[in-house]
C-alpha positions in Angstrom: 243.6 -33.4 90.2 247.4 -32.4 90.5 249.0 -32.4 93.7 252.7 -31.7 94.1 254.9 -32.1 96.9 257.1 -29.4 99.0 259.1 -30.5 101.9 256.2 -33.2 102.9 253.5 -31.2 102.2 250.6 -32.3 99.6 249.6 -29.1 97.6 246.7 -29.4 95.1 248.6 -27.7 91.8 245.8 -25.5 91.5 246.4 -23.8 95.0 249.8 -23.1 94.3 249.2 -21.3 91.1 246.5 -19.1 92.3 248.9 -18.6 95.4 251.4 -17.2 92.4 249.8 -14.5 91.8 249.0 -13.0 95.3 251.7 -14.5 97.3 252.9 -13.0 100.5 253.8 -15.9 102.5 253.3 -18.9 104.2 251.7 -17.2 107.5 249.2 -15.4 105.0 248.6 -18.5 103.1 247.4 -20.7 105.6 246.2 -17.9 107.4 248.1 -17.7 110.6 249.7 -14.3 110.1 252.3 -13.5 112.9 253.4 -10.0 114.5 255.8 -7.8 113.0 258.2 -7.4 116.6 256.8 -4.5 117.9 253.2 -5.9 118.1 254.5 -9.5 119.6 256.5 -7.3 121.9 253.7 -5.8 123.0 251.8 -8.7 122.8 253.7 -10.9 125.3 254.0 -8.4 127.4 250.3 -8.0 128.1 250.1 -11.6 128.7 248.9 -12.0 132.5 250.5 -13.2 134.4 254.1 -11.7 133.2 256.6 -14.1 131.3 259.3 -13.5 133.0 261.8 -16.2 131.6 262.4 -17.6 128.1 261.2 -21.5 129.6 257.7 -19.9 130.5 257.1 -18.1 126.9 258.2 -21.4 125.8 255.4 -23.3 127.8 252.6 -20.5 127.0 253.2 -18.6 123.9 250.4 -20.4 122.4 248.1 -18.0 124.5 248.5 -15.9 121.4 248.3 -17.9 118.2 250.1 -15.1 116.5 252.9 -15.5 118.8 255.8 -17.4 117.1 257.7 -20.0 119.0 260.9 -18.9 118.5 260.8 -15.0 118.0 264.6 -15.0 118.3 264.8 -16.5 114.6 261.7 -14.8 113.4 262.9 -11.4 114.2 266.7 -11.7 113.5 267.7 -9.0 111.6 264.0 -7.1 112.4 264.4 -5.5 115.9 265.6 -9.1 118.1 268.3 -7.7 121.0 267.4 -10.9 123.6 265.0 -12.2 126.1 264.9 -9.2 128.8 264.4 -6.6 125.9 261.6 -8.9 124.5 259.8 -9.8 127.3 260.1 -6.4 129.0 262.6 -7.1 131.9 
């Protein structure tokens, strides 16, 4: 069996051909897809209790596996303003 390798990761050769043809992305791949920002907006903000600050999301976004840990780089350029708008302050 091939096996290639992409920044550390093992991938059978096979995989990444069939991947070829129906890529989307990572998330889709290994089947973690994430939010776009509205939904992780609102999904953050139905967490209970309320995040209020950036160090709590950071110690419970995992509530949510679709919740990314560091929606200020995941949504640059797609909607990010900062914390307060985010978490609903």
């Amino acid at each position: 069996m091939k096996y290639f390798a992409l920044k550390g990761w093992k991938i059978k050769y096979e995989s990444f051909l069939y991947s070829i043809s129906g890529w989307v992305d990572w998330y889709d791949y290994l089947g973690t897809n994430k939010y776009t920002f509205k939904e992780a907006k609102e999904a953050v903000r139905k967490l209970e209790p309320k995040i209020k600050k950036r160090k709590e999301y950071d110690e419970r976004y995992k509530e949510d596996p679709r919740l990314p840990s560091s929606p200020y780089e995941t949504y640059k350029g797609k909607g990010w303003v900062d914390w307060p708008d985010y978490l609903g302050k």
